[in-house]
NURO-126157 format. One line per field, with one value per residue (C-alpha): x, y, z; residue in one letter; residue number from 1. Coordinates in Angstrom, 3 decimals, always signed. Example, Ala and Ser with C-alpha at 12.3 -4.5 7.8 and 13.67 -1.06 7.14 Angstrom:
east	c(+12.300_+13.670)
north	c(-4.500_-1.060)
up	c(+7.800_+7.140)
residuo	c(A_S)
num	c(1_2)
***
This chain:
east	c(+104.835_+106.441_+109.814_+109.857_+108.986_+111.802_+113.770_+113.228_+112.965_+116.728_+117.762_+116.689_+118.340_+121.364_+121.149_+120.940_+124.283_+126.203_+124.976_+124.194_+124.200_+126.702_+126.683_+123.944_+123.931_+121.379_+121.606_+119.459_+116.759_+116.784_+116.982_+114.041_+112.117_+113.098_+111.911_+108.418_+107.988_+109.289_+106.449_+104.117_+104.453_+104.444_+101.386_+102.788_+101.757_+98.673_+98.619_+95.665_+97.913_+101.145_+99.433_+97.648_+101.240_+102.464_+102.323_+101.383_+101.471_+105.451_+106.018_+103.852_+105.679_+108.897_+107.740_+106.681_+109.481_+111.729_+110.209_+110.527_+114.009_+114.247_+112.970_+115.859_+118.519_+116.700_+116.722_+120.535_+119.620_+121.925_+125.040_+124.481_+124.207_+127.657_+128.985_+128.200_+129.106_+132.388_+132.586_+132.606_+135.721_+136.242_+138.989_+138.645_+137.733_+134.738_+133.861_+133.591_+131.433_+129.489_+128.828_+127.847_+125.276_+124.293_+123.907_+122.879_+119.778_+118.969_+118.951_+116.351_+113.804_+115.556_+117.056_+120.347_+120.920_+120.089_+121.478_+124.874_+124.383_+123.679_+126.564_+129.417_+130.528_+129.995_+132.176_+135.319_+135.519_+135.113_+138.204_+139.875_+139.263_+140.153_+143.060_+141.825_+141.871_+138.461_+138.718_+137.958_+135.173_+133.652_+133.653_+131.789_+129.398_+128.602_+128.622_+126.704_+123.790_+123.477_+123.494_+120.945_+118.499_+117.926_+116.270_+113.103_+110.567_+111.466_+115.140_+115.803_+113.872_+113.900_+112.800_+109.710_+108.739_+109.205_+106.938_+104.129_+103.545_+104.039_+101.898_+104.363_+103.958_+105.940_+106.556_+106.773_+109.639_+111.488_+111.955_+112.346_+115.231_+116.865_+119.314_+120.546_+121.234_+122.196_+125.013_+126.182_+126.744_+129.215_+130.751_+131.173_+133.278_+135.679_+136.076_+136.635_+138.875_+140.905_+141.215_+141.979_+145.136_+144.151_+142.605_+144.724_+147.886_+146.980_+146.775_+145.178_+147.269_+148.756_+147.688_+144.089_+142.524_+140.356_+137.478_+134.692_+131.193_+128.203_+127.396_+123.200_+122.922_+120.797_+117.205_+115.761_+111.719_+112.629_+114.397_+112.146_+109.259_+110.713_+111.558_+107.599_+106.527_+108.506_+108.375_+104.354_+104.907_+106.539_+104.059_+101.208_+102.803_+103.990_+100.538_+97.911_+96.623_+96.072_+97.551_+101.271_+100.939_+98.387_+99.793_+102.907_+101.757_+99.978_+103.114_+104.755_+101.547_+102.362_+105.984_+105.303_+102.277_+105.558_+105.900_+109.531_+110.582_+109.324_+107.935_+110.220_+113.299_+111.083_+110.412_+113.503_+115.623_+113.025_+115.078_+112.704_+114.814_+114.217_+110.754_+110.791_+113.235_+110.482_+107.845_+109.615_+110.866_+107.217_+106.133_+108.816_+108.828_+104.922_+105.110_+107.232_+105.272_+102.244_+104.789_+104.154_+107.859_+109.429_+106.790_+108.126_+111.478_+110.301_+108.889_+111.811_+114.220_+112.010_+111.960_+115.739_+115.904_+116.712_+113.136_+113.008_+109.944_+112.948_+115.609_+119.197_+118.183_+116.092_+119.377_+122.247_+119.637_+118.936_+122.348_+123.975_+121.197_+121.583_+125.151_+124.258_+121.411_+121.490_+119.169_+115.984_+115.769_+116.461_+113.838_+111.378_+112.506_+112.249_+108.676_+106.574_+108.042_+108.254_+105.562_+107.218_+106.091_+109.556_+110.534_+109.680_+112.377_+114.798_+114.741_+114.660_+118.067_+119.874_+119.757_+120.416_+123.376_+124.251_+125.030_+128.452_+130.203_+131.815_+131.586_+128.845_+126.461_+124.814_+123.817_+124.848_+128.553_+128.790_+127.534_+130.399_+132.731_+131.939_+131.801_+135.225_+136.906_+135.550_+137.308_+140.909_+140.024_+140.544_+138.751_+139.219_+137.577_+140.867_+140.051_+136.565_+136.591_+139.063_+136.410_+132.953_+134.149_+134.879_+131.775_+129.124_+130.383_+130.073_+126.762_+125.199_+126.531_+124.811_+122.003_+121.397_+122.147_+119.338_+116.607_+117.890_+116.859_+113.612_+112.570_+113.863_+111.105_+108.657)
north	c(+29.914_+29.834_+28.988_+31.844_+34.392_+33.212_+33.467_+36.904_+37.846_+36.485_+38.193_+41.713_+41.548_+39.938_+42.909_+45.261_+43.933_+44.644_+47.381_+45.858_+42.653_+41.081_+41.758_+44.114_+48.126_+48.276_+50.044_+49.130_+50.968_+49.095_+45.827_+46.471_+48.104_+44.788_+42.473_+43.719_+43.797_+40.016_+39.637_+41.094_+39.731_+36.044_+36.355_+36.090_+39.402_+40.963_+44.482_+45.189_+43.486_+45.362_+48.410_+47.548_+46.585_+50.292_+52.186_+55.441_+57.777_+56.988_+57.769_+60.951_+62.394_+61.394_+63.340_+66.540_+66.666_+66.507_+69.268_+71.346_+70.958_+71.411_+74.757_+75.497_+74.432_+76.887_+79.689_+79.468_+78.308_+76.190_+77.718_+81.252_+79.395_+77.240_+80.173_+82.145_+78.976_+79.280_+82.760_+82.952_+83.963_+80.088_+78.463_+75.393_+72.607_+74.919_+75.060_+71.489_+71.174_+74.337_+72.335_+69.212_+70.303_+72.401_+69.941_+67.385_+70.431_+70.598_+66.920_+66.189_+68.161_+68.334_+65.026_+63.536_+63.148_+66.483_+68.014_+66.529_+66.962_+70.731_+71.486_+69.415_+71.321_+74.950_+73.492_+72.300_+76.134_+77.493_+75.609_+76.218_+80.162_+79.685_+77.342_+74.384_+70.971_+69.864_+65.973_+66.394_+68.787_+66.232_+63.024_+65.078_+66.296_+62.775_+61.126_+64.639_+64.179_+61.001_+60.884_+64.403_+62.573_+60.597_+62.610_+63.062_+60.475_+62.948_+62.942_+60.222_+57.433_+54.911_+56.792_+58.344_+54.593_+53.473_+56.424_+55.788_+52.013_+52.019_+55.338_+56.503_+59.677_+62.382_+64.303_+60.863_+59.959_+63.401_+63.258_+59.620_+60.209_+63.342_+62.507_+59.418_+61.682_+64.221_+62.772_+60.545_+63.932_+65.631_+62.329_+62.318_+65.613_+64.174_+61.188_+62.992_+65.616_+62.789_+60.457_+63.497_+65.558_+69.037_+71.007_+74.040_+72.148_+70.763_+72.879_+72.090_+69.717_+71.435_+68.050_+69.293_+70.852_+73.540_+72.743_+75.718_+74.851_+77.705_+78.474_+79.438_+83.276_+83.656_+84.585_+85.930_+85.365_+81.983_+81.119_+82.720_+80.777_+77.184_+78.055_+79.410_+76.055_+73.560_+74.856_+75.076_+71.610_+70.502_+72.220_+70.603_+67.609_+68.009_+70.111_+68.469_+65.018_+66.122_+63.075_+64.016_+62.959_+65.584_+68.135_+67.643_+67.599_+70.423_+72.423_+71.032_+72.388_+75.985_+76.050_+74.341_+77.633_+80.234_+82.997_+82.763_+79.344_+77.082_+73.877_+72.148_+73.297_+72.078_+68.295_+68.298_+67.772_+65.339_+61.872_+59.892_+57.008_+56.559_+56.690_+53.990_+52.068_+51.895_+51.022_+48.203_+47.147_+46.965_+44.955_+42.590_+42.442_+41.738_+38.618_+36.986_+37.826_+36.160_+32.963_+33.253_+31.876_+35.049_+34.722_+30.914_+32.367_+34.472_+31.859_+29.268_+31.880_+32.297_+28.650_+28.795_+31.485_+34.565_+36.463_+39.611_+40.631_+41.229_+43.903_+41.952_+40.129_+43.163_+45.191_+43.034_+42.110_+45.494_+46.102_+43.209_+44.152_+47.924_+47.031_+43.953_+45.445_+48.786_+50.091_+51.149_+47.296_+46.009_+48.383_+46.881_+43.484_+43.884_+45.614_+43.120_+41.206_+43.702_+44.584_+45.739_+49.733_+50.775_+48.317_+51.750_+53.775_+51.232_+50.259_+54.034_+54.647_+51.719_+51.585_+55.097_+55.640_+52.300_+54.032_+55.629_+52.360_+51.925_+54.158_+52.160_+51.823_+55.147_+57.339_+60.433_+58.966_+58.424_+61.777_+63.409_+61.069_+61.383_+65.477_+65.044_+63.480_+65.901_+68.279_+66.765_+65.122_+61.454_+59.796_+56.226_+53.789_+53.348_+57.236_+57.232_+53.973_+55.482_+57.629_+56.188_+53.002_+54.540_+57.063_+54.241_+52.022_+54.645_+56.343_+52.547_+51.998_+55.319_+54.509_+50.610_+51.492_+54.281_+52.328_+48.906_+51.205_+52.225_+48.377_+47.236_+50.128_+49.222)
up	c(-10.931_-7.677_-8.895_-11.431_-9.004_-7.213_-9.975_-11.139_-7.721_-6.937_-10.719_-9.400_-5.987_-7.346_-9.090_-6.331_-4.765_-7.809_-9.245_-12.341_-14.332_-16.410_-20.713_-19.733_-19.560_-16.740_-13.651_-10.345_-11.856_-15.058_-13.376_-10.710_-14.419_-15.872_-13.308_-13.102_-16.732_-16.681_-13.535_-15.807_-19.017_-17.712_-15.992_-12.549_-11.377_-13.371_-14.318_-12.002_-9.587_-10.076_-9.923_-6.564_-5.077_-5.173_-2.308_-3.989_-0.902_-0.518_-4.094_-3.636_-0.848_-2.578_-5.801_-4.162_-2.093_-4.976_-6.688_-3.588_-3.450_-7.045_-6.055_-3.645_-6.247_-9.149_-5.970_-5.703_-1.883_-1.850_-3.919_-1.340_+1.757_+0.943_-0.026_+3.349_+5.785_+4.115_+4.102_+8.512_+10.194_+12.091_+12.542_+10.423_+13.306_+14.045_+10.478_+10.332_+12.968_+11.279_+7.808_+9.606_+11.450_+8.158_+6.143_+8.962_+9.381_+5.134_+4.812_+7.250_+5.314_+2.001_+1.737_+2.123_-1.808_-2.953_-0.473_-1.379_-4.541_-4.769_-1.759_-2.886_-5.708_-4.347_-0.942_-3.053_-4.635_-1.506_+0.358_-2.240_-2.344_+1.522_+1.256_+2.867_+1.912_+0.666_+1.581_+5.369_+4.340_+1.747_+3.849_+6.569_+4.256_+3.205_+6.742_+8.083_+5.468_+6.144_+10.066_+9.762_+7.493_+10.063_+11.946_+10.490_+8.023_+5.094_+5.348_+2.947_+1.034_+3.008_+5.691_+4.020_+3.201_+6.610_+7.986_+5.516_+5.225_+9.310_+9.537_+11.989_+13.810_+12.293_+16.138_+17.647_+15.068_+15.282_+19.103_+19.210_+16.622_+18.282_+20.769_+18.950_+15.275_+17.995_+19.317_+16.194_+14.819_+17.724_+17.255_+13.494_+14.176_+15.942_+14.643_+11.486_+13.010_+14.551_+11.465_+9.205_+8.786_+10.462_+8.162_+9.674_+8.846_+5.723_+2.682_-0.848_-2.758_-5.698_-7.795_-7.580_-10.644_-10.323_-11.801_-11.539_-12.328_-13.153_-9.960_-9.608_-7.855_-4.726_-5.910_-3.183_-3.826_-5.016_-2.162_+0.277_-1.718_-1.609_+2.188_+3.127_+1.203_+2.986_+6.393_+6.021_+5.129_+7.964_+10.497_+8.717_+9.531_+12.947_+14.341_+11.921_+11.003_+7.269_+4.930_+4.842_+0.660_-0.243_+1.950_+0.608_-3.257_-2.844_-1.357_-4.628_-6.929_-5.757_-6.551_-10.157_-10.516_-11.002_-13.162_-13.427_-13.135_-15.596_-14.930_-17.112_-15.212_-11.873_-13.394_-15.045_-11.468_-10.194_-9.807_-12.113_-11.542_-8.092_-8.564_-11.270_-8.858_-6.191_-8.367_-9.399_-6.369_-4.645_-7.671_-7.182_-3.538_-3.376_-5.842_-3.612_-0.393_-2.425_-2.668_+1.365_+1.279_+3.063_+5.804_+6.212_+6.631_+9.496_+10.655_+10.383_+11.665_+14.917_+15.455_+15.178_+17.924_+15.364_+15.237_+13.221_+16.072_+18.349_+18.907_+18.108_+15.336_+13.148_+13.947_+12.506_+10.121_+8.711_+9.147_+6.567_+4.252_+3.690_+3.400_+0.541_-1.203_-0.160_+2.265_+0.184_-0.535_+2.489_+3.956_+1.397_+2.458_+6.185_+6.738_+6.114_+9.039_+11.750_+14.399_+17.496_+17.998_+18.188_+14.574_+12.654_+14.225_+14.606_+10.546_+9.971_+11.954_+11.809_+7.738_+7.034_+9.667_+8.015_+4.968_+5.875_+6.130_+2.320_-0.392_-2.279_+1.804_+0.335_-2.939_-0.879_-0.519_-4.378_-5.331_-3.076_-4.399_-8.155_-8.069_-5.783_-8.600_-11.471_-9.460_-9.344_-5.705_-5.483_-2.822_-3.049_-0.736_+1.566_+2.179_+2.886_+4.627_+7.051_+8.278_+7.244_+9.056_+12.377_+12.111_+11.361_+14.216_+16.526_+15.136_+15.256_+18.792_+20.161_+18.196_+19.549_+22.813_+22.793_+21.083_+23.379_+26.337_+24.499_+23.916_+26.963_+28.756_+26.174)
residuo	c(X_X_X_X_X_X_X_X_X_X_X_X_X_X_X_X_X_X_X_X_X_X_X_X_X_X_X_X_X_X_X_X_X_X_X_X_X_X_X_X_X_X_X_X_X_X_X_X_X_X_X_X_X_X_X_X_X_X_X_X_X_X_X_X_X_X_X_X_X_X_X_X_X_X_X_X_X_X_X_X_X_X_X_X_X_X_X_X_X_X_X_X_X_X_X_X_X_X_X_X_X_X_X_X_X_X_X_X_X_X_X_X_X_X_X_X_X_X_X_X_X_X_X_X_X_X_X_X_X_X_X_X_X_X_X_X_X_X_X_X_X_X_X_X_X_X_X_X_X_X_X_X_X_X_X_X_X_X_X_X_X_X_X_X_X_X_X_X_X_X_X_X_X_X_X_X_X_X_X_X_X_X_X_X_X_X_X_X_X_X_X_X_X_X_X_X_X_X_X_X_X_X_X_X_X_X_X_X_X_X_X_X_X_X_X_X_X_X_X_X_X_X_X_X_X_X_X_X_X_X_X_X_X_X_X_X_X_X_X_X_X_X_X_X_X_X_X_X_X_X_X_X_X_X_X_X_X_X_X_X_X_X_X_X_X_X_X_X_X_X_X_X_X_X_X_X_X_X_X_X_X_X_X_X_X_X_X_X_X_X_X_X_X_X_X_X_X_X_X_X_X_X_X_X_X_X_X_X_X_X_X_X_X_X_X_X_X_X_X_X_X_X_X_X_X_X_X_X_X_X_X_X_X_X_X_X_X_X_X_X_X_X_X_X_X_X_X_X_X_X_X_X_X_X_X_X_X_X_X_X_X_X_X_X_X_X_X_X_X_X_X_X_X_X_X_X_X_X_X_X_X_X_X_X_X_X_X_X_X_X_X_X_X_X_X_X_X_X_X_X_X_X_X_X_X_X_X_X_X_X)
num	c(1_2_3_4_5_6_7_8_9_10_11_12_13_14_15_16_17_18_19_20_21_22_23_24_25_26_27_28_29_30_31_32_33_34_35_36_37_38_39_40_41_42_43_44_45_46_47_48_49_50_51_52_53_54_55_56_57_58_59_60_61_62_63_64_65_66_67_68_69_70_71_72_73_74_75_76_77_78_79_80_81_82_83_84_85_86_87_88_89_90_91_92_93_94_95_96_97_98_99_100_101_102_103_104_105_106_107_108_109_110_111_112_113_114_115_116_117_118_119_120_121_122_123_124_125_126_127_128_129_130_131_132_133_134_135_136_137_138_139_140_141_142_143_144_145_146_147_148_149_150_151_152_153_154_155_156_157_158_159_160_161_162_163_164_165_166_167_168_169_170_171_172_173_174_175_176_177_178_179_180_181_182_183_184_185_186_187_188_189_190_191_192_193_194_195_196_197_198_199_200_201_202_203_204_205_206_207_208_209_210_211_212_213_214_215_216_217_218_219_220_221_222_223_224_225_226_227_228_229_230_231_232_233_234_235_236_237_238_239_240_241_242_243_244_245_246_247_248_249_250_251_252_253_254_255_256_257_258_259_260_261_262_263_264_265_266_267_268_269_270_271_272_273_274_275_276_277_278_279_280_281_282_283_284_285_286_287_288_289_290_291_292_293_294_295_296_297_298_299_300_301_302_303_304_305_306_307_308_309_310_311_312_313_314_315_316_317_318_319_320_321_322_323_324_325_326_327_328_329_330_331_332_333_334_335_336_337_338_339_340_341_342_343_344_345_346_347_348_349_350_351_352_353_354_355_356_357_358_359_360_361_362_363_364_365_366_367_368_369_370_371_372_373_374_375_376_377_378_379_380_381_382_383_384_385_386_387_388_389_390_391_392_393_394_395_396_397_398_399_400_401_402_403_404_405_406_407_408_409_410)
***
């Protein structure tokens, strides 16, 4: 039984590096879907036992926070505040630095995905209304969202995984986190000032096609509803003890109980996929800890002077992973195996700000990308590796040298 484990388990993961598998229309999702079922049906896992693996808190808190940023989207939140940031009389180096620490700000409570998601479009109209090239604008929207979600356990998935199985403190995260995401971010703006034509100098390319999308208008009780909800959220969490899960769900219970919205429209923008992604991944993932083989590769690493209990090797570790199997797997991969107090924040940063490297390092990056293109704006991976390159080597050096300090005074 051991062997087949392994097998599936190297079938799903293989299928995590390429994005699919070959003859086969199946995405990551499908593949982690298709693994457990596999798990399942021969007996390897039982159902009791699949069931038992998933950490439900993590997908709770991912759920409810996806229907409160459904919320936002339905509210126009998003469309009106892209539309105001753009609006301000600044010269265009300042408004860089205005959307990235925007977005860096929306992703760490709204996450990184959605955020891009709802912004990117809206952002490309409004350079364009202001004459500005939109590629400079896009890649820091991608590497800002990314560096921002960071900063908090509910900025991205990963993150919110990390903070529950590791019942990390949300406070003790946030200022933990600050001054690395801090400074990454004044970096990302010059870095992407520097390795960009000046936005000043540049104007839109005439080969762009304007391509304008339904834009949602600002509804101002909807907005200032999804805005009570998730702030209250985020002082249960930093100024109670209350399980951040139920808190969390039931901030998502009063946004579903609307008059105007319908809970259709709510449920219909929560990223099912994702959830059925991590379902099957913690299936998966806990058959082959019951192998006990990955805790003989801890163990046979450690003899061979790499342990994952220590700073170097859980960095470049976490590091090659989020950058093989993307960094919601790798995650999944590496927590069994750490135990250091400071392993929580150091998986947490070093995978996310991981993400900016290629094109493919982060879900964020391909949303940008893909609406980028529907809109006439090619941005290949030459162009974003030009600048996510740069950015994650210097957002990963600020960030190891912080957290080497921390360890080192731990």
């Amino acid at each position: 039984m051991t062997e087949l484990i392994v097998i599936i388990f190297t079938v799903v993961y293989l299928g995590m590096i390429l994005g699919g598998l070959p003859f086969l229309q199946l995405d990551r999702t499908g593949i982690a879907l298709l693994g457990t079922i596999a798990l399942v049906a021969t007996k390897a896992v039982s159902l009791e036992e699949a069931a038992q693996s998933v950490h439900l808190p993590t997908l709770i808190l991912l759920f409810a926070f996806m229907v409160v940023s459904a919320q936002m989207r339905l509210g126009g939140f998003y469309d009106g505040l892209t539309r105001w940031l753009a609006g301000l009389r600044l010269t265009p180096p300042l408004l860089l630095g205005a959307l990235i620490m925007t977005v860096a700000a929306l992703s760490a409570v709204f996450s990184n995905d959605i955020v891009c998601l709802a912004v990117a479009p809206v952002l490309i109209d409004a350079c364009r209304s202001r004459g500005l090239p939109a590629r400079p604008f896009l890649l820091a929207l991608a590497c800002g969202a990314n560096i921002g979600s960071a900063a908090t356990l509910i900025g991205n998935p990963q993150n919110m995984l990390i903070g529950e199985i590791l019942h990390l403190p949300f406070t003790g995260y946030m200022l933990e986190a600050a001054l690395p995401v801090g400074l990454a971010l004044a970096a990302t703006w010059g870095l992407v000032l520097l390795l960009t034509r000046s936005p000043a100098a540049e104007h839109a390319s005439a080969a762009d096609v304007t391509v304008q999308e339904e834009s949602v208008a600002l509804d101002s009780w909807q907005t200032f509803k999804g805005l009570a909800v998730a702030l209250t959220i985020v002082a249960c969490f930093l100024f109670t003890d209350w399980p951040h899960e139920v808190v969390a769900l039931i901030g998502a219970g009063v946004l579903l109980t609307s008059r105007r919205l319908h809970s259709r429209q709510m449920l219909g923008l929560v990223d099912w996929e994702l959830l059925v992604l991590f379902i099957g991944l913690f299936v998966v993932n806990h058959a082959l800890q019951k192998t006990g083989l990955p805790a003989h590769m801890v163990a046979a690493l450690g003899n061979a002077g790499i342990p994952l209990q220590h700073f170097a090797p859980l960095v470049a570790t976490t590091f090659v992973l989020s950058n093989i199997v993307s960094n919601v797997p790798a995650v999944m991969l590496l927590l069994p195996s750490v135990s250091h107090a400071l392993a929580g924040p150091t998986l947490a940063l070093i995978s996310t700000l991981a993400g900016n490297l290629f094109i493919v390092g982060s879900v964020a990056n391909i949303i940008v990308v893909d609406a980028a293109e529907r809109r006439g704006i090619p941005i290949g991976w030459r162009a974003h590796a030009r600048v996510g390159i740069p950015v994650t080597i210097v957002s990963l050096a600020i960030a190891i040298l912080y957290l080497a300090v921390r360890w080192h005074a731990g």
